[in-house]
C-alpha positions as CSV (number, residue, x, y, z in Angstrom):
1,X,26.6,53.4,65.1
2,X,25.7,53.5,61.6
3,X,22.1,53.1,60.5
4,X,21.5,50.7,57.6
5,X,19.0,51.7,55.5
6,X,19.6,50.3,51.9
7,X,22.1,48.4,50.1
8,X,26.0,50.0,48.9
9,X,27.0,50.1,45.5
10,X,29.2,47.3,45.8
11,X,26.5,44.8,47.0
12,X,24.2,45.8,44.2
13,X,27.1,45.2,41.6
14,X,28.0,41.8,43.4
15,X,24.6,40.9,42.7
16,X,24.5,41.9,39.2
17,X,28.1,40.3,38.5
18,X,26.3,36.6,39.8
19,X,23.3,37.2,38.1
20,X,25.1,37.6,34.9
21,X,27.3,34.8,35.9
22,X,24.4,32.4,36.1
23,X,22.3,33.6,33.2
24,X,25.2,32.9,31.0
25,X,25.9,29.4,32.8
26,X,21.9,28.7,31.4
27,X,22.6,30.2,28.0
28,X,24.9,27.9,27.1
29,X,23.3,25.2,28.6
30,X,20.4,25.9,26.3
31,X,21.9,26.5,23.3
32,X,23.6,22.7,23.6
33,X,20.3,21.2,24.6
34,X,19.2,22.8,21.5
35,X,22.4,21.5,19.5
36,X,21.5,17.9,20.3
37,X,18.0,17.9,19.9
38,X,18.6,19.2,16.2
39,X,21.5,16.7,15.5
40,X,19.2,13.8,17.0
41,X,15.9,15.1,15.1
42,X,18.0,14.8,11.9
43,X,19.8,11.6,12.5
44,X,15.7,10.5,13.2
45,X,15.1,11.9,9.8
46,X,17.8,9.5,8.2
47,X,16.4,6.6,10.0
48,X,12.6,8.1,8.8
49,X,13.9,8.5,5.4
50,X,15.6,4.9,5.0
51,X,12.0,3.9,6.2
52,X,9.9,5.2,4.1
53,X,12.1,3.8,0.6
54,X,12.2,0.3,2.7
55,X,8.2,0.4,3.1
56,X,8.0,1.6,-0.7
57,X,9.7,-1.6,-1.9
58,X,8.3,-4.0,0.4
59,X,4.7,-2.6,-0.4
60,X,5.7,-3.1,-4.4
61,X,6.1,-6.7,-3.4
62,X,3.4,-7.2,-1.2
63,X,0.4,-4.9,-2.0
64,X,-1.7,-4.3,0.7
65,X,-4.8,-4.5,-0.9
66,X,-5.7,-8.2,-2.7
67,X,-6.9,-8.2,-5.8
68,X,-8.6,-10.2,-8.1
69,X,-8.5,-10.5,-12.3
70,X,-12.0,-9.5,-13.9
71,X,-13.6,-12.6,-14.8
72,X,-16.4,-12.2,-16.4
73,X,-15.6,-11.9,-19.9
74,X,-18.5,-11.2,-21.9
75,X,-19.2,-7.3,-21.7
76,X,-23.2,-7.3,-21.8
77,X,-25.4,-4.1,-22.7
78,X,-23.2,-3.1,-26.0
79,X,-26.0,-2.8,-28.1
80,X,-25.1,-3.7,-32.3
81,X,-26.0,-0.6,-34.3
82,X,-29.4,0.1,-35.7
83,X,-29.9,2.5,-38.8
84,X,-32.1,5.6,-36.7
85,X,-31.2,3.8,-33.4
86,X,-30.0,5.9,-30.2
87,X,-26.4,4.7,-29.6
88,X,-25.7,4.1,-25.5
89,X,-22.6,5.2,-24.4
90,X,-21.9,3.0,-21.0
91,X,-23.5,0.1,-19.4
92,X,-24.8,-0.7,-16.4
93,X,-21.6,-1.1,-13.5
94,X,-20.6,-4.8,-12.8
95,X,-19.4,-5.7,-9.4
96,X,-16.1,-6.3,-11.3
97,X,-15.7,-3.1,-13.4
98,X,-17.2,0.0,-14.9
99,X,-17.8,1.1,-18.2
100,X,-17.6,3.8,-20.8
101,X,-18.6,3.6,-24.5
102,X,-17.3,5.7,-27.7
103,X,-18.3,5.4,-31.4
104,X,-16.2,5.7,-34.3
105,X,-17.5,7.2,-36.7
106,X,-19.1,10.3,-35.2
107,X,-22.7,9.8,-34.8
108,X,-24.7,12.5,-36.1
109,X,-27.5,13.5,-33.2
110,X,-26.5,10.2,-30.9
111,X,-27.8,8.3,-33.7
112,X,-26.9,5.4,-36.0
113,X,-26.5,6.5,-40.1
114,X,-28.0,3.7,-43.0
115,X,-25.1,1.2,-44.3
116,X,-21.8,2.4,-41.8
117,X,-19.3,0.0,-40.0
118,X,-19.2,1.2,-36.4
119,X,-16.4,0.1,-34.1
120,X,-17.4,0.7,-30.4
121,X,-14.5,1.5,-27.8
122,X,-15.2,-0.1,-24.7
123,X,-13.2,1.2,-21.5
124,X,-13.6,-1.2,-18.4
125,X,-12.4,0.4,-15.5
126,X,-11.8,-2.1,-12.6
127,X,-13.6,-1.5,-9.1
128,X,-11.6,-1.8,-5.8
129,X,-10.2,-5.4,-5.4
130,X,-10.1,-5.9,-9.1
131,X,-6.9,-5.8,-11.4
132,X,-6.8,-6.2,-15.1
133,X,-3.1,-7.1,-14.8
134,X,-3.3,-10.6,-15.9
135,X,-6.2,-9.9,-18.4
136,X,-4.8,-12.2,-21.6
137,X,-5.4,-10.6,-25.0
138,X,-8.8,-10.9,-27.2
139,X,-10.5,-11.9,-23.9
140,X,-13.2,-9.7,-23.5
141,X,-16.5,-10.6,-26.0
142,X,-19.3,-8.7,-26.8
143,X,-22.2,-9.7,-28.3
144,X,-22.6,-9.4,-32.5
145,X,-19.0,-8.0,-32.7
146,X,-15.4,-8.7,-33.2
147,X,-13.9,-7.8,-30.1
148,X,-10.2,-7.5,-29.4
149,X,-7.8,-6.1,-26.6
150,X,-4.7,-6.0,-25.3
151,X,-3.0,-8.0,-22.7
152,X,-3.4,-6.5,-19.2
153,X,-5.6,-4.1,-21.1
154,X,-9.5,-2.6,-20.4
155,X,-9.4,-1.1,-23.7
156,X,-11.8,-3.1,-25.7
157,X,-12.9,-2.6,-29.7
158,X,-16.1,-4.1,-30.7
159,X,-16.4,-4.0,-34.6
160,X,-19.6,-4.3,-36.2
161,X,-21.2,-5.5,-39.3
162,X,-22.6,-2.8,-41.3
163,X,-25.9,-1.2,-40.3
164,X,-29.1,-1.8,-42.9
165,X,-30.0,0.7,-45.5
């Protein structure tokens, strides 16, 4: 009798040959799991992409966020030029809006010259909730000037009278 002790080389290359056999059977079952997740990740895409434009024009119709016109009209704190007199350059914030102040002409050392016509330009800037969207022109005042805007416009221009010798 024959003593077995190890395997032949035909059972070892059986082996091999099913091995092979069923790492290939997974292989290709991989690579078309991998096929259709791709195909359905970019067919999601399409949908996320039809989405998105859909959600861009629904929220140009419908903003999410309410707002309100500025109603206050009279911008307070625009002092009228004094010859010597330190010119401010914003007011105090408004629940409505913010403010920034320029001169025109140039002041010379933040100060008002002897017998110039200054025109202060006011820029309101609108706090959350607040739109100037249906602002109507020339509604904005300010005290001692002319003041005039634009429709829909924060851009004010106070002109004043001429400053004293």
């Amino acid at each position: 009798m024959r003593n077995k002790n190890g395997f032949t080389l035909i059972e070892i290359m059986a082996s091999i040959a099913i091995i092979l056999i069923l790492s290939s059977a997974v292989a290709f079952s991989i690579t078309s799991y991998i096929t259709r997740a791709h195909s359905a990740s970019d067919r999601a895409g399409e949908q996320q992409g039809k989405y998105d434009a859909a959600q861009v024009r629904v929220d140009a119709l419908l903003p999410t966020e309410a707002t309100v016109k500025i109603s206050g009209s009279a911008i307070s704190g625009v002092t009228q030029p004094v010859k010597n007199a330190t010119a401010v350059t914003s007011i105090a914030d408004t629940p409505q809006y913010s403010a920034t102040i320029s001169w025109s002409p140039a002041l010379s050392g933040g100060k008002f010259a002897t017998k110039t016509i200054y025109t202060a330009t006011i820029t309101l800037t609108p706090k959350t909730g607040y739109t100037l969207t249906d602002i109507t022109a020339n509604f904005f005042t300010v005290a001692n000037a002319t003041a005039t805007n634009a429709a829909g416009s924060g851009v004010v221009t106070a002109l004043f009278l001429k400053t004293a010798n």
